[in-house]
DRENFIVEX-762215 format. One record per residue: x, y negated, z negated of N, C-alpha, C, CB in turn; residue in one letter; residue number from 1. Coordinates in Angstrom, 3 decimals. Glycine has a CB too. Layout:
<sites>
((X Y Z) (X Y Z) (X Y Z) (X Y Z) "A" NUM);
...
</sites>
This chain:
<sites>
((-49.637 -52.716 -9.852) (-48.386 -53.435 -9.681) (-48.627 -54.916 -9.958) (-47.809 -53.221 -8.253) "X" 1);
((-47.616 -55.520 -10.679) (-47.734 -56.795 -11.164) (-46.123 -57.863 -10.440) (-47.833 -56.537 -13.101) "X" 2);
((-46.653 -58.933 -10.488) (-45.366 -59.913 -9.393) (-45.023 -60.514 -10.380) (-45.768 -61.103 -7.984) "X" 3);
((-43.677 -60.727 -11.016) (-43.715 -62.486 -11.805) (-42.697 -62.579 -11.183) (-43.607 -62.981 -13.636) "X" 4);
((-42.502 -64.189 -10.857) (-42.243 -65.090 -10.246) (-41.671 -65.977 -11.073) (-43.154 -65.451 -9.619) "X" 5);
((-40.225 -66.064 -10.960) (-39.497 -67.489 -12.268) (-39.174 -68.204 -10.564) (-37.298 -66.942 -13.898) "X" 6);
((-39.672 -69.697 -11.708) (-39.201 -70.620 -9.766) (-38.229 -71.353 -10.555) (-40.713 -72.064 -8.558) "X" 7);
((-37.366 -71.629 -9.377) (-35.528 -72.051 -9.682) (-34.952 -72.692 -8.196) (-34.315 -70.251 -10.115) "X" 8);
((-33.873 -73.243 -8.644) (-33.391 -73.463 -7.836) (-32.203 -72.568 -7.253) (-33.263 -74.468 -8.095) "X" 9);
((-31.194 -72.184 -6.434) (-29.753 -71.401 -6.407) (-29.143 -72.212 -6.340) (-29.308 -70.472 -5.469) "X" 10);
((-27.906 -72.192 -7.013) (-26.314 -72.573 -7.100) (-26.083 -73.514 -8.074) (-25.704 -73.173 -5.801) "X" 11);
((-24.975 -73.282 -8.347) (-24.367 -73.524 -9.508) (-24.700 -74.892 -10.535) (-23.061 -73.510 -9.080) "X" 12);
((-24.742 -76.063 -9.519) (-25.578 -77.108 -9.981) (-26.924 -77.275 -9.850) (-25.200 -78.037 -9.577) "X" 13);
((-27.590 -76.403 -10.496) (-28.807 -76.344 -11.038) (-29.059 -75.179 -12.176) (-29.692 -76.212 -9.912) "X" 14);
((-27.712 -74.687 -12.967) (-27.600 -73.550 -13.524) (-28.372 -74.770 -14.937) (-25.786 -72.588 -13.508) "X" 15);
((-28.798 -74.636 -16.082) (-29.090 -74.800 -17.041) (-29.910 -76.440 -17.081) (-27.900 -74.459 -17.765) "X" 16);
((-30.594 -76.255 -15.835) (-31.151 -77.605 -15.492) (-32.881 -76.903 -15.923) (-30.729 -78.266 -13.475) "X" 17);
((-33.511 -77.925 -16.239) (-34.974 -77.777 -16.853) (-35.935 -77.543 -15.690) (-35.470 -79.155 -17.715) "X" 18);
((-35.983 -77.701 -14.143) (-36.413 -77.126 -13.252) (-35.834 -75.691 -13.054) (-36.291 -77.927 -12.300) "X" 19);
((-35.185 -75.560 -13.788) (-34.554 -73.702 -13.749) (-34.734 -72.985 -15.101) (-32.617 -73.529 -13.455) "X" 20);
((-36.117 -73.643 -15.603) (-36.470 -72.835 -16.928) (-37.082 -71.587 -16.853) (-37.338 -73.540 -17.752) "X" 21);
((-37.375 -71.683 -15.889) (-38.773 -70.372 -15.327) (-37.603 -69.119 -15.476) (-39.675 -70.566 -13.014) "X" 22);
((-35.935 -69.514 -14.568) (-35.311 -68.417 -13.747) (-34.792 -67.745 -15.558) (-33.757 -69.064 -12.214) "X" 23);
((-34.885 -68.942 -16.371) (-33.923 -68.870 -17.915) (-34.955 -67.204 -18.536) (-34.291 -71.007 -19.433) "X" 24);
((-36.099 -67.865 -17.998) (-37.351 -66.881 -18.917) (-37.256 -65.593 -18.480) (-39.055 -67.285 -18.681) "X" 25);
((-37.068 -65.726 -16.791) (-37.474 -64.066 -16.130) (-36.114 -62.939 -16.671) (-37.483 -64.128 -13.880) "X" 26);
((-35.030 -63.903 -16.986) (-33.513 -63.137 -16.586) (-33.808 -62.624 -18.297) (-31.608 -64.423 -16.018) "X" 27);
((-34.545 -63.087 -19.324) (-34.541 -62.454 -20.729) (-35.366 -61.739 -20.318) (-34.829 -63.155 -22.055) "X" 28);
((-36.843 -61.870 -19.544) (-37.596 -60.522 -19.282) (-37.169 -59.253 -18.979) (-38.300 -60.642 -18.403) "X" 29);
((-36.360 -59.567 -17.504) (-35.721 -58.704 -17.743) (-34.860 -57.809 -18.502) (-35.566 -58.860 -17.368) "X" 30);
((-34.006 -58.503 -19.267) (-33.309 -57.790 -19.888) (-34.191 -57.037 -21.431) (-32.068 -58.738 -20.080) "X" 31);
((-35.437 -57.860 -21.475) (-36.844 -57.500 -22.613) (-36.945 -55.982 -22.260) (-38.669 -58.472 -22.227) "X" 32);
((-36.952 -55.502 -20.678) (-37.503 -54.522 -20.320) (-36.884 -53.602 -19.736) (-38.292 -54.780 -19.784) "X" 33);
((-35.475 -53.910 -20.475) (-34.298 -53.304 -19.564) (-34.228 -51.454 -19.888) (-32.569 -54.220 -20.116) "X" 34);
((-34.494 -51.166 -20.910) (-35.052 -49.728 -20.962) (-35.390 -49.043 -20.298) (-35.763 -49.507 -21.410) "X" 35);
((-36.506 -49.818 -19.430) (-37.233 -48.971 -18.209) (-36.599 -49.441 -16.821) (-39.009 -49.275 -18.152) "X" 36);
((-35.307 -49.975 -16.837) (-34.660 -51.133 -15.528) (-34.445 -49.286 -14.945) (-32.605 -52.732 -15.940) "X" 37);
((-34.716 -49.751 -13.656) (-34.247 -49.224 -12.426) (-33.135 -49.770 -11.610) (-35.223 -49.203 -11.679) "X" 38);
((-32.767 -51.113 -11.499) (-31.747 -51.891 -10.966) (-31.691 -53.391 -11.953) (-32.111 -52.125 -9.265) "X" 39);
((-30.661 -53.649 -11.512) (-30.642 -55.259 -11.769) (-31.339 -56.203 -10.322) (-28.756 -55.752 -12.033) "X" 40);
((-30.897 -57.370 -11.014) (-30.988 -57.710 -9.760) (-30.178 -58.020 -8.014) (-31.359 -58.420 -10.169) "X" 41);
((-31.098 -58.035 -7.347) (-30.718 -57.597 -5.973) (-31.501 -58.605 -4.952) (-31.146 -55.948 -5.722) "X" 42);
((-30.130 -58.815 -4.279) (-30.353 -60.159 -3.069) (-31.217 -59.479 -2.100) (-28.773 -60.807 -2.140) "X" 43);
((-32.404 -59.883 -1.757) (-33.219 -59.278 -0.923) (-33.449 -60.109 0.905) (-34.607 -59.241 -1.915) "X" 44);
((-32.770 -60.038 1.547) (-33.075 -60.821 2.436) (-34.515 -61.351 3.490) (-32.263 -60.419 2.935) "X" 45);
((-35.022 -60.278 3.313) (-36.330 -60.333 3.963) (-37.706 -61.221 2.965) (-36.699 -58.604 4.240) "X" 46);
((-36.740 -61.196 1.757) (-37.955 -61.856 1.002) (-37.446 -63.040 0.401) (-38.630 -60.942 -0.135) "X" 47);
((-35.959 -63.545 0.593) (-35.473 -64.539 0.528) (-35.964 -64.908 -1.208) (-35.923 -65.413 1.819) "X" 48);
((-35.171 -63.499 -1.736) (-34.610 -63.517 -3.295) (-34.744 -62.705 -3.743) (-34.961 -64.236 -4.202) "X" 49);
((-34.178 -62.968 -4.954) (-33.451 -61.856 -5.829) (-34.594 -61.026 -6.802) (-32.213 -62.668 -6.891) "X" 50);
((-34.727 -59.502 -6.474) (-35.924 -58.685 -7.080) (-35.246 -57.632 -8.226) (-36.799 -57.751 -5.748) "X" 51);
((-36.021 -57.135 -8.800) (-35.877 -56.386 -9.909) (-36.985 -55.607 -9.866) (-35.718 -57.095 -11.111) "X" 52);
((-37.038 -54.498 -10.061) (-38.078 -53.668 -10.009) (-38.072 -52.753 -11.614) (-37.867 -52.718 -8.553) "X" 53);
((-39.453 -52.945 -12.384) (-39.404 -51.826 -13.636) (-40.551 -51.660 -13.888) (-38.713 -52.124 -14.963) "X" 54);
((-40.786 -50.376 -14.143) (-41.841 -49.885 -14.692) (-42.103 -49.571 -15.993) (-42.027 -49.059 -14.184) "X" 55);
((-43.190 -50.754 -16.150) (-43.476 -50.492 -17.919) (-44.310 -50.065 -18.397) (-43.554 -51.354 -18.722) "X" 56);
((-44.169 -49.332 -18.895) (-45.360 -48.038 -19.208) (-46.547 -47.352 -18.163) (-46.308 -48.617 -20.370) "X" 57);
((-47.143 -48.119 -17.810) (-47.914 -47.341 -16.341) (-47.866 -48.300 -15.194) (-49.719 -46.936 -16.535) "X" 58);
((-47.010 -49.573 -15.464) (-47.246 -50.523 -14.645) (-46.052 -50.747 -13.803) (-47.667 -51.626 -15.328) "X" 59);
((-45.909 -50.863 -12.809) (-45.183 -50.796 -11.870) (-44.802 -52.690 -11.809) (-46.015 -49.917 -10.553) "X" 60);
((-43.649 -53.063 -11.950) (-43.404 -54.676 -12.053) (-42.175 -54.889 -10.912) (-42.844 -55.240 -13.852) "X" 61);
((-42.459 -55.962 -10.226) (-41.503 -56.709 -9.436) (-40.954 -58.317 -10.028) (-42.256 -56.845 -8.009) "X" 62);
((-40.209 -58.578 -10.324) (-39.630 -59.666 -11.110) (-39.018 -60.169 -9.660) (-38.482 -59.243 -12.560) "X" 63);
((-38.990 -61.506 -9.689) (-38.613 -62.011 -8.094) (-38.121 -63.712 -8.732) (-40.433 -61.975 -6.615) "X" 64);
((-36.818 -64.153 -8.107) (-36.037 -65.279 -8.181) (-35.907 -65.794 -6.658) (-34.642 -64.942 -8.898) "X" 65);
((-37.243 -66.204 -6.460) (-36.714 -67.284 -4.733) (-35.737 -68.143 -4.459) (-37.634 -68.332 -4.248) "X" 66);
((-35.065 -68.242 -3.365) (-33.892 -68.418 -3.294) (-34.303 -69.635 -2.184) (-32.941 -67.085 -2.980) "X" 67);
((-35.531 -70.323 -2.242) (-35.538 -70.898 -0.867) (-35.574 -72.376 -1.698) (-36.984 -70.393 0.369) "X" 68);
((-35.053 -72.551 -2.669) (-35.017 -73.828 -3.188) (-36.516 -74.059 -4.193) (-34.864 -74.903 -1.819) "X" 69);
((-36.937 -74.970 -4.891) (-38.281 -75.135 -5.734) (-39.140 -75.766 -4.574) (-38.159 -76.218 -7.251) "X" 70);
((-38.699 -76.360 -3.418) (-40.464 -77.030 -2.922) (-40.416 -76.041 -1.267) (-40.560 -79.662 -2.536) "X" 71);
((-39.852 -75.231 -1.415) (-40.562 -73.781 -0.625) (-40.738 -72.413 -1.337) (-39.640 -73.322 0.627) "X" 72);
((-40.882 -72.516 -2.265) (-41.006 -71.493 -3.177) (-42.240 -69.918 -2.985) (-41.362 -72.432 -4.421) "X" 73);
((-43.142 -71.126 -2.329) (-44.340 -70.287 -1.601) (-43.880 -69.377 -0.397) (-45.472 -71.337 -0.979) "X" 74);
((-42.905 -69.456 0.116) (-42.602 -69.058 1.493) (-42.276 -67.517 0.937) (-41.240 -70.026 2.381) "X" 75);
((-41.339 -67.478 -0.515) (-40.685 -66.793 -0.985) (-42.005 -65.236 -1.201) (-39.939 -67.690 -2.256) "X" 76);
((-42.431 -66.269 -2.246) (-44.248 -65.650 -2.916) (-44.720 -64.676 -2.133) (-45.687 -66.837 -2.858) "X" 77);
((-45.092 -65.188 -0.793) (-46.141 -64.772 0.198) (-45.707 -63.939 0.798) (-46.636 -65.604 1.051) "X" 78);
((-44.524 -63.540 0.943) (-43.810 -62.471 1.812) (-43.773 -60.986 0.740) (-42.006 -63.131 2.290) "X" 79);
((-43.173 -61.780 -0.470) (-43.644 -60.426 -1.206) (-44.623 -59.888 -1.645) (-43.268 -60.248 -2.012) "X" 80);
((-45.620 -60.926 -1.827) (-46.892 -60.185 -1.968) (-48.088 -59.961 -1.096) (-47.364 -60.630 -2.869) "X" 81);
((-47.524 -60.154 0.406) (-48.167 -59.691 1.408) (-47.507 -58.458 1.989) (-48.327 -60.697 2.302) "X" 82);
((-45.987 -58.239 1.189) (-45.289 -56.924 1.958) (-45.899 -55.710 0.850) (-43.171 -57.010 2.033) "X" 83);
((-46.507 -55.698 -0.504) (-46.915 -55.229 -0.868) (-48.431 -55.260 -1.358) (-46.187 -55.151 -1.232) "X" 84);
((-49.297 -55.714 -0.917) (-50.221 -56.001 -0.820) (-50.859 -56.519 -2.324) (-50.682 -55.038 -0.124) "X" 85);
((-50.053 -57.710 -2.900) (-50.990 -57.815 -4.186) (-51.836 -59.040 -4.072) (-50.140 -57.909 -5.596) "X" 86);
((-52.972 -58.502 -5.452) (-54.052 -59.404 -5.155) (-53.547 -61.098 -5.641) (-55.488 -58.782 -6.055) "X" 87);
((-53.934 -61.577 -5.289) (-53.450 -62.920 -6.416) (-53.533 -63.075 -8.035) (-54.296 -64.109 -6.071) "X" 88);
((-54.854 -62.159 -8.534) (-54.799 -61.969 -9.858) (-53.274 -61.274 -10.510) (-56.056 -61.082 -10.111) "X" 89);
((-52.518 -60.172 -9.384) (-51.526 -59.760 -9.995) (-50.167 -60.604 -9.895) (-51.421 -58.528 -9.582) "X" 90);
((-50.577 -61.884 -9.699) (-49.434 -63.134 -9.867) (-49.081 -63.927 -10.847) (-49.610 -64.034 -9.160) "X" 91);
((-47.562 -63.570 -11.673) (-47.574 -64.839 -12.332) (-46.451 -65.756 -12.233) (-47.762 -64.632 -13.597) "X" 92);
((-46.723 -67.096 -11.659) (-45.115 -67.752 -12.068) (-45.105 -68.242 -13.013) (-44.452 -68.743 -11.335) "X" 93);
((-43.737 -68.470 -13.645) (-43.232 -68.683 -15.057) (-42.242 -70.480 -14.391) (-41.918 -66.823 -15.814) "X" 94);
((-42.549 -71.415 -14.672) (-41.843 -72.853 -14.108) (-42.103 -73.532 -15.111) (-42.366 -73.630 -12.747) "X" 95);
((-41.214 -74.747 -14.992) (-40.957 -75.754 -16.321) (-42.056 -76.570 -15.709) (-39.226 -76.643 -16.641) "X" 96);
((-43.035 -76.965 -16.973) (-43.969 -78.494 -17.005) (-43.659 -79.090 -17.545) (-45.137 -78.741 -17.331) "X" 97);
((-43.698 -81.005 -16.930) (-43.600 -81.884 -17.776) (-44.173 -82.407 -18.645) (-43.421 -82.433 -17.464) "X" 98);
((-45.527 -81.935 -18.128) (-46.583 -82.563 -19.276) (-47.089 -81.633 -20.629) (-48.028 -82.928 -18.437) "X" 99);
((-45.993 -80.778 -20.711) (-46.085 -79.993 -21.845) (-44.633 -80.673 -22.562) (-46.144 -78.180 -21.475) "X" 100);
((-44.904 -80.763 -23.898) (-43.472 -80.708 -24.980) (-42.373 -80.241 -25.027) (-43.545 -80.277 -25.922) "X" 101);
((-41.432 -80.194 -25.253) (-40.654 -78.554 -25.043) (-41.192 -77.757 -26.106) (-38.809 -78.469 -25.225) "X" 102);
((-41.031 -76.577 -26.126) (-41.840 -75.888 -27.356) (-43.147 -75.334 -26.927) (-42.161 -76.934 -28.551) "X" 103);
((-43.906 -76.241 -26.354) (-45.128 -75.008 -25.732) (-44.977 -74.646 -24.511) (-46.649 -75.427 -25.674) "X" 104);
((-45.464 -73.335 -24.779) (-45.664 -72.395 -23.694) (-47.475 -71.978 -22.985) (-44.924 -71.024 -24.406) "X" 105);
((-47.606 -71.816 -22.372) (-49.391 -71.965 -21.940) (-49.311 -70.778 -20.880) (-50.057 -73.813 -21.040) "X" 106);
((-50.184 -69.794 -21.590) (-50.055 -68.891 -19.890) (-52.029 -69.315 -19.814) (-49.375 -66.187 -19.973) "X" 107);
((-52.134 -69.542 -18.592) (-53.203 -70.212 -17.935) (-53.423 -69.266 -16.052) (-52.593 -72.192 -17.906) "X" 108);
((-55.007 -69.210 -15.737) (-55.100 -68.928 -14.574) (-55.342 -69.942 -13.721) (-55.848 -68.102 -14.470) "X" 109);
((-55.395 -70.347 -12.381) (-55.936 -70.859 -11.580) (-55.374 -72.849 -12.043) (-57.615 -70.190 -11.670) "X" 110);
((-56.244 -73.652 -11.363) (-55.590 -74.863 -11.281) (-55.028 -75.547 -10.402) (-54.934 -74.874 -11.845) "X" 111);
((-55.011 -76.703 -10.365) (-54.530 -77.595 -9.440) (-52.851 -77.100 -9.800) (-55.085 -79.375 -9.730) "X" 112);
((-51.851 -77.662 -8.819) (-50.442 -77.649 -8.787) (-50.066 -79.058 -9.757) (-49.862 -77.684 -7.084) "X" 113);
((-50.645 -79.432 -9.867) (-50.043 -80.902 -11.199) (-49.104 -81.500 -10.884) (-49.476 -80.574 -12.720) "X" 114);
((-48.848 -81.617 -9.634) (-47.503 -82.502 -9.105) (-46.393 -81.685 -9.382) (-47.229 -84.006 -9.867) "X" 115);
((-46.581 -80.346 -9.294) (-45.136 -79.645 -9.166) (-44.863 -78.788 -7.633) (-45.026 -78.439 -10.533) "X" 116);
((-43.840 -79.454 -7.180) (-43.780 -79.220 -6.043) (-43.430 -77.393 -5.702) (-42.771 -80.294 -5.599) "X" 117);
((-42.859 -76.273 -6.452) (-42.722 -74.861 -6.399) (-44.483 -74.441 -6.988) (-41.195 -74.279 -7.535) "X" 118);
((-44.972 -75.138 -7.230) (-46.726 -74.418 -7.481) (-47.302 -75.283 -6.643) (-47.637 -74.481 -9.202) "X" 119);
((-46.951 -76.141 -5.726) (-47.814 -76.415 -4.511) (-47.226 -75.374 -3.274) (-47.689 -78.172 -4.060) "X" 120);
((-46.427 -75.496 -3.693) (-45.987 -74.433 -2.049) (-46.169 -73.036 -2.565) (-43.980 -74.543 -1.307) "X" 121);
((-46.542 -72.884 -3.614) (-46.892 -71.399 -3.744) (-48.695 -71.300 -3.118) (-46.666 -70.873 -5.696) "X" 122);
((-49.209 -72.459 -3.585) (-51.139 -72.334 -3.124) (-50.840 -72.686 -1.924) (-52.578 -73.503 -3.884) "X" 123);
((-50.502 -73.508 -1.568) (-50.000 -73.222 0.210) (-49.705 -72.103 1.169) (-48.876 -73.689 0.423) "X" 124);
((-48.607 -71.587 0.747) (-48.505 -70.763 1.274) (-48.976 -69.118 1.093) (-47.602 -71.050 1.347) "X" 125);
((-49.876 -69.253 -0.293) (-51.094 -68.370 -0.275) (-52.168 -67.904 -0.295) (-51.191 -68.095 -0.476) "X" 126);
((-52.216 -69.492 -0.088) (-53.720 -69.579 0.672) (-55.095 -70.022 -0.886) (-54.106 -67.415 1.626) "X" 127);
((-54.510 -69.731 -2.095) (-55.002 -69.856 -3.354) (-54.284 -70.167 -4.695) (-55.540 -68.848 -3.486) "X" 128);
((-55.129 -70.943 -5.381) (-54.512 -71.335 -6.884) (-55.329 -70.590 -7.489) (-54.510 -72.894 -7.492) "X" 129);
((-55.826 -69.313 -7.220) (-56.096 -68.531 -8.151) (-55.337 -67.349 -8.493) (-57.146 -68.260 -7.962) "X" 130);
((-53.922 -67.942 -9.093) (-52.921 -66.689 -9.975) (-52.790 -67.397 -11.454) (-50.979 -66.390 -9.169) "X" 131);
((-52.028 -66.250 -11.956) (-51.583 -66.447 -13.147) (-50.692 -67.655 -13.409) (-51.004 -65.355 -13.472) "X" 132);
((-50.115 -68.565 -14.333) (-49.143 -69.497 -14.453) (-48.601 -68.884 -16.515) (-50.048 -71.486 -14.049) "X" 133);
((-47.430 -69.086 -16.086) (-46.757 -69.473 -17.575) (-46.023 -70.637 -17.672) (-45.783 -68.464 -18.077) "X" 134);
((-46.638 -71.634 -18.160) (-45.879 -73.200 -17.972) (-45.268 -73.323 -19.093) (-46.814 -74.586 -17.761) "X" 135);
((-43.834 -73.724 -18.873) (-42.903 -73.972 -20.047) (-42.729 -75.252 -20.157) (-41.609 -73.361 -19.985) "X" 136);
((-43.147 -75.991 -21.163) (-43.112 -77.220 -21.327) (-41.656 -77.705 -21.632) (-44.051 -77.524 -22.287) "X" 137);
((-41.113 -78.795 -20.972) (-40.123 -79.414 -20.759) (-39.998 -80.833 -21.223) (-39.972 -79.281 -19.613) "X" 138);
((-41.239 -81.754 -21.370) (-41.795 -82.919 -21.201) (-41.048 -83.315 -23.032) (-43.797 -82.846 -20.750) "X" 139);
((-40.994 -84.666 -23.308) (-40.644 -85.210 -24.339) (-41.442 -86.522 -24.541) (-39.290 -85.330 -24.296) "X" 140);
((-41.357 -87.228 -25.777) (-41.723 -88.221 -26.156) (-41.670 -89.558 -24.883) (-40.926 -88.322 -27.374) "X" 141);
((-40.060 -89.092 -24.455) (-39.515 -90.263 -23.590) (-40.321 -90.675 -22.276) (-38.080 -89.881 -23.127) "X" 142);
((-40.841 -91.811 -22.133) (-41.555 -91.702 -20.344) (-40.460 -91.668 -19.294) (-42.583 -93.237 -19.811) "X" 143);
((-40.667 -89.918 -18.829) (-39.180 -90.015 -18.076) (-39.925 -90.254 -16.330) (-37.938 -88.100 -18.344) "X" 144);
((-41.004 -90.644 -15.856) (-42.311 -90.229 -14.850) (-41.629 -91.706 -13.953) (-44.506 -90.278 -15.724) "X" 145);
((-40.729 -92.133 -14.749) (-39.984 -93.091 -13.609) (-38.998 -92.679 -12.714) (-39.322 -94.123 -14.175) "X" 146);
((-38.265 -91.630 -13.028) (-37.653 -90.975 -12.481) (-37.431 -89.615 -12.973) (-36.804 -91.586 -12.304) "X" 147);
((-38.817 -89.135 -12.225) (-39.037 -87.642 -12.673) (-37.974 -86.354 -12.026) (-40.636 -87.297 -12.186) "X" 148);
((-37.647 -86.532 -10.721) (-36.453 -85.714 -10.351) (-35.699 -85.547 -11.180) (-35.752 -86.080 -9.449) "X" 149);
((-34.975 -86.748 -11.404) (-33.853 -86.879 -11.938) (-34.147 -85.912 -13.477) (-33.475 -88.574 -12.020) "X" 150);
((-34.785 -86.366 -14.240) (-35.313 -85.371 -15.034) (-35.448 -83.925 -14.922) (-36.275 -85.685 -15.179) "X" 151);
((-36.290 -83.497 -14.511) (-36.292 -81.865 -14.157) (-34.747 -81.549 -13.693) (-37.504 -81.428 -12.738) "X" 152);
((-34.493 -81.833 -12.579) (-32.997 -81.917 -12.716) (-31.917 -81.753 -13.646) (-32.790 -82.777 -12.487) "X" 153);
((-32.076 -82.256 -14.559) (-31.010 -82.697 -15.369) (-31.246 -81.565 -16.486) (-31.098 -84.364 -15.868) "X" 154);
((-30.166 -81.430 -17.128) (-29.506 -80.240 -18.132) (-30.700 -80.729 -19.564) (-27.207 -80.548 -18.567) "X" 155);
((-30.969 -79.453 -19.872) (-31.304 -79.321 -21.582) (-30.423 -80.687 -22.224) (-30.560 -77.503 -22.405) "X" 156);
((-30.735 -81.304 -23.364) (-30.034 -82.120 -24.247) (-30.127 -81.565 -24.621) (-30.050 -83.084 -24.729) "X" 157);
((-27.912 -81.438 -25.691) (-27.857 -80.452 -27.123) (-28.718 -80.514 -28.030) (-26.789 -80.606 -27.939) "X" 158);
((-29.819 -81.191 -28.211) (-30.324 -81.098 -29.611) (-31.468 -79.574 -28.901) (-31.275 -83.011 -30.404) "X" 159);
((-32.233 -79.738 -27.557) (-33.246 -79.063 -26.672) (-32.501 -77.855 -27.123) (-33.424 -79.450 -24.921) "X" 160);
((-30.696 -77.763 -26.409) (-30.576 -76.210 -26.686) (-30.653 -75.727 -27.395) (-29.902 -75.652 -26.564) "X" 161);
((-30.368 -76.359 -28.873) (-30.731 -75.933 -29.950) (-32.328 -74.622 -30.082) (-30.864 -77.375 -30.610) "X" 162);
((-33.159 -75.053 -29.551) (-34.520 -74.385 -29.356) (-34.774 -73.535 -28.443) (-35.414 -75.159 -29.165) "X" 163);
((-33.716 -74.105 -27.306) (-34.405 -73.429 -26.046) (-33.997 -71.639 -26.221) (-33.634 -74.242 -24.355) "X" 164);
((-33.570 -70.814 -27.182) (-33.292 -69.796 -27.150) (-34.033 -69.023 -27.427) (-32.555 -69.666 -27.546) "X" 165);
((-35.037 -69.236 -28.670) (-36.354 -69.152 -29.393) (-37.626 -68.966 -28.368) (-36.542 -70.526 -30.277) "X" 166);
((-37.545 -70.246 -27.673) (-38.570 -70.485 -26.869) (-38.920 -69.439 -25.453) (-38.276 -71.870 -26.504) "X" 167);
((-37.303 -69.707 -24.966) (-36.994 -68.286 -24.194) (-37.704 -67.216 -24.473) (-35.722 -67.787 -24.385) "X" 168);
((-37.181 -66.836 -26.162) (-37.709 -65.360 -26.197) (-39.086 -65.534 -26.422) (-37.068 -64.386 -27.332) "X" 169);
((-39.498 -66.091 -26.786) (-41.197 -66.343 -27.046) (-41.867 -65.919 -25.801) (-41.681 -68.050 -27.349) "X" 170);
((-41.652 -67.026 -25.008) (-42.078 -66.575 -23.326) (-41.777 -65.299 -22.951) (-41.331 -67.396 -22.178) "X" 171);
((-40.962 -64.870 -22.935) (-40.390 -63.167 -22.629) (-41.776 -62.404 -23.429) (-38.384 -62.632 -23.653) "X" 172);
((-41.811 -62.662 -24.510) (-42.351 -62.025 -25.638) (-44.136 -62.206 -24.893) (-41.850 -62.975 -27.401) "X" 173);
((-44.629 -62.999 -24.687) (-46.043 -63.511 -24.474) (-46.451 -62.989 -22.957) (-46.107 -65.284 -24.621) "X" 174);
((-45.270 -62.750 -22.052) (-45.340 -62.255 -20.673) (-45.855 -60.876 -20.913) (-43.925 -62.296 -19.852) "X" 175);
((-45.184 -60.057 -21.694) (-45.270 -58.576 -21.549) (-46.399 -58.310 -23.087) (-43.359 -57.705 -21.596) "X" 176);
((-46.620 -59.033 -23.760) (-48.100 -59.282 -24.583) (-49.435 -59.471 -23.349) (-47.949 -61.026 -25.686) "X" 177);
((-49.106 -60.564 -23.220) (-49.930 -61.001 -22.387) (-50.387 -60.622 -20.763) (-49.555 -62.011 -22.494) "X" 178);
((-49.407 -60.293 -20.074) (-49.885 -60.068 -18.729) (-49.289 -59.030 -18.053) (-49.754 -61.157 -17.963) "X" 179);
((-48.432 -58.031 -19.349) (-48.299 -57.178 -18.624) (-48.958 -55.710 -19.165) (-46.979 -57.252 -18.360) "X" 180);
((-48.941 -55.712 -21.017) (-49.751 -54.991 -21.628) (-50.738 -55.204 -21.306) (-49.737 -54.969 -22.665) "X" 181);
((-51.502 -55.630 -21.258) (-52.676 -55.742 -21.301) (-53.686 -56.565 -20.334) (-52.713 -56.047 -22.344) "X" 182);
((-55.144 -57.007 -20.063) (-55.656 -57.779 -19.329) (-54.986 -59.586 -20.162) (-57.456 -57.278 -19.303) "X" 183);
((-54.617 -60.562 -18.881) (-54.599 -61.137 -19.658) (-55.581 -62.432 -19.942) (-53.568 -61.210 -19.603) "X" 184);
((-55.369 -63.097 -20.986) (-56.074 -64.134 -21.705) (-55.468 -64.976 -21.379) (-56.253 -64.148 -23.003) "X" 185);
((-56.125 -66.099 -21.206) (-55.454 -67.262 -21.629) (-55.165 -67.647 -23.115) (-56.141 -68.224 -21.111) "X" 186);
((-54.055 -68.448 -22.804) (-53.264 -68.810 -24.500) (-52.069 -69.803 -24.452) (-52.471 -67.276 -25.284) "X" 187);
((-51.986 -70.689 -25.552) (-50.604 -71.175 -25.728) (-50.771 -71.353 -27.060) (-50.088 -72.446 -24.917) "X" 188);
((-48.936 -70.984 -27.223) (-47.895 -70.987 -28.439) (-47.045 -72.854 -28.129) (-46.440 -69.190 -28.167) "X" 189);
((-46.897 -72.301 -29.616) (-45.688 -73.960 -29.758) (-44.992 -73.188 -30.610) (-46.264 -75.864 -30.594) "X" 190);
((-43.938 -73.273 -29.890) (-42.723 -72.340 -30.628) (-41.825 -73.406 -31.376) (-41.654 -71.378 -29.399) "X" 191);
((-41.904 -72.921 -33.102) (-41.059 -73.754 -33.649) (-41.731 -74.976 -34.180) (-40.084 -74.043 -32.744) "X" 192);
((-43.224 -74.523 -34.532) (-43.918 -75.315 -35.442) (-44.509 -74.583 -36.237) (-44.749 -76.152 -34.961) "X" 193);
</sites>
């Protein structure tokens, strides 16, 4: 059994905001793997978010959208993968980085949290930074590190959406390449070069 983890925020103003890139990636996974869907998704209260359960080919997958906001995100993590006992290797979250471009994607193990507050409260509250990560780069030319909230925060620019559909599927595409077929590797794509 495998966990991925898109970290997001809930409600409406934070729908197409670049701290809600992760939730953009899992909701095409899902639908990547909708063949084998058993449900959509489903408000889970005990685990404080929204799960999906599918089995892809011999692998049994939980797709999970925490609902406890991005800087308790760990609270979310730890409940589900202590109610089913997974190891940390079978973890991956999928969250927007700034210090990536838009366009690359990096699936990477282990690591410091890099000043993102939903991958510090995930090693917090599980005790290890040794899981999987798929970091979707968000970051631009612009030095936005003066007011980085406000940034992550803030909506795709039309020229971004332009790409961000591509990129989407790429990530979808590299999740179930990468960490769910098979053992995975580390790797990053730049989608759209």
């Amino acid at each position: 059994m495998k966990l991925i983890v898109g970290l997001g925020n809930p409600g409406e103003k934070f729908l197409g905001t670049r701290h809600n890139f992760g939730w953009l990636v899992i909701d095409r996974l899902l639908k990547d793997l909708g063949e084998n869907l058993e449900e959509d998704w489903q408000l889970e209260d005990k685990f404080e978010s929204e799960l999906a359960r599918v089995k892809y080919r011999d692998t049994d997958l939980i797709l999970a959208k925490p609902l406890t906001y991005m800087n308790n995100s760990g609270r979310a993590v730890e409940r589900i993968k202590n109610f089913y006992k997974l190891d940390q290797s079978e973890l991956v979250l999928v969250y927007d980085e700034v210090n990536l471009n838009l366009g690359s994607v990096r699936l990477r193990k282990g690591g410091s949290a890099g000043g993102h507050n939903g991958v510090a409260s995930v090693i917090h509250h599980t005790g290890s930074a040794d899981f999987w990560r798929v970091r979707l780069g968000v970051g631009d030319e612009i030095d936005h590190r003066h007011d980085l909230t406000g940034f992550v925060l803030g909506k795709f620019k039309p020229d971004e959406q332009q790409k961000l559909s591509l990129i989407i599927d790429e990530a979808s595409q590299l999740i179930i390449k990468s960490f769910i077929s098979s053992d995975p590797e580390e790797t990053t794509i730049n989608v759209g070069e």
